[in-house]
N, C-alpha and C positions, 0 to 999 in steps of 0.2 A: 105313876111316875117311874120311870126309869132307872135300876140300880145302875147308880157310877161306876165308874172301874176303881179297885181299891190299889193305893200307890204308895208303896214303903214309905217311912218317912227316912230321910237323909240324916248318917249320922252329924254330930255335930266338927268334925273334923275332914269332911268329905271336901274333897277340892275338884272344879274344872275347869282349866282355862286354856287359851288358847296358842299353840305353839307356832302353827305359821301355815299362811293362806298360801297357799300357790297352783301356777297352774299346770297340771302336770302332763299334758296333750293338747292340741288344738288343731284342728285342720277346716279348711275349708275348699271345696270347689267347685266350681262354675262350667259342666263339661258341655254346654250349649250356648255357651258365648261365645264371638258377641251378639249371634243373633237372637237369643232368647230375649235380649232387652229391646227388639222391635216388635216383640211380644204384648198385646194387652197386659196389664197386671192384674190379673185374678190368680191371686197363689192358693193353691192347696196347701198347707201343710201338714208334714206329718211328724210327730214327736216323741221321742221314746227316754224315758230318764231311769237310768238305774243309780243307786246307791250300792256302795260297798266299804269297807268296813274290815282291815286288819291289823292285830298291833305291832308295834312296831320294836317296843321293850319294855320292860315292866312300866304302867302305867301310861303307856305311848300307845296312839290308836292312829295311822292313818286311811283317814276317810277320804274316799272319790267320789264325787259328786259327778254321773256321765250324762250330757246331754246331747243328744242326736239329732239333729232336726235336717229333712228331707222336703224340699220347698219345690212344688210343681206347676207351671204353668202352661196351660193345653196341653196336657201329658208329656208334658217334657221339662225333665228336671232342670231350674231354673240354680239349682245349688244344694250341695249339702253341706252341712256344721256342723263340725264334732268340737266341743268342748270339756273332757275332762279336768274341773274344777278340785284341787284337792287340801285336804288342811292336817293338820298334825296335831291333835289335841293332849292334852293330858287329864289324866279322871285317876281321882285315887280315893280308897275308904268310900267305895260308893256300890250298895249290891250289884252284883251280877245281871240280874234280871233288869234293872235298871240302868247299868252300862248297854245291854244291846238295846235298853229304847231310846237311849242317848244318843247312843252310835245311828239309829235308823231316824231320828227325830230332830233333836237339837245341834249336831255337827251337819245335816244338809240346809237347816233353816239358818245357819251363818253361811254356810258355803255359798246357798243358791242366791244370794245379791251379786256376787263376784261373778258366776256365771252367768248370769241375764247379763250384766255388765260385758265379757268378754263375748259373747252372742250378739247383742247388738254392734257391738262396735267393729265385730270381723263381715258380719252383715253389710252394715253402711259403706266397711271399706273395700266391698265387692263389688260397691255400684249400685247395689239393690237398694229399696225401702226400709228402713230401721223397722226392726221384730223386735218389739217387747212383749218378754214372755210372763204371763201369768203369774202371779205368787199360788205358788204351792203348799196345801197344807199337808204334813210331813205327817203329823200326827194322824189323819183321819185316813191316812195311806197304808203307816201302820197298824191301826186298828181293822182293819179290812184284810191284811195283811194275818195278823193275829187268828184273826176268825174262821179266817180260810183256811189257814193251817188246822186249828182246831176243828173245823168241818171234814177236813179230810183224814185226819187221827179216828174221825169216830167213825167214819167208813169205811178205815183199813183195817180196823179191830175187832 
């Protein structure tokens, strides 16, 4: 069987909620229109998500949720989406170590609804195909995340 990861327990005064969703980027463009849409539709895509994570004043964190996507058809880019998703949480009386799993874990798994939401709908309203993107698991991103780091600590040592 598998050791679990061990995870503080929360004190009983610890607070997090949420200060305000917004979206703090968004671009879209189409640099092969309009003939790209006499184009078959076989889209490639290509997808790159970072998260980030700064505070903003004592017990204020604002998170970006970045999502990138590069959509090609016959090698020719049919559009790309940028939608920086972002939110303002507040976390107080909660450890440290447990704030940066917040900040990489549970502040993108609110975000990234609003994102997929803001992706499709700048999508559809390019003309194209509605793109619904995958749910992401934040936490198994992090743990890989975690690992890597700790693989590469022990090879720099």
């Amino acid at each position: 069987m598998a050791e679990q990861e061990k995870i503080p327990q929360l004190p009983d005064d610890a607070q997090f909620a949420i200060q305000k969703v917004y979206i703090k980027d968004v671009s879209f463009e189409t640099p092969n229109s309009p003939l790209i849409f006499k184009e078959e539709w076989k889209p490639v895509v290509d997808l790159h998500m970072t998260n980030e994570a700064k505070p903003v004043e004592q017990d204020l964190f604002d998170v970006v949720l970045s999502i990138t996507l590069t959509v090609k058809v016959a090698d020719k880019v049919a559009y790309l989406a940028e939608v920086n998703q972002a939110g303002i949480f507040y976390i107080k009386n909660i450890p440290q170590e447990l704030i940066n799993r917040m900040l990489a874990t549970a502040c993108p798994n609110i975000l990234f609804p609003f994102a997929r939401e803001a992706v499709a709908d700048i999508v559809t309203r390019g003309g194209f195909p509605q793109l619904l993107l995958s749910p992401v698991n934040f936490d198994a991103l992090y743990a890989q995340q975690q690992a890597a780091e700790q693989a590469e600590n022990k090879t720099t040592h």
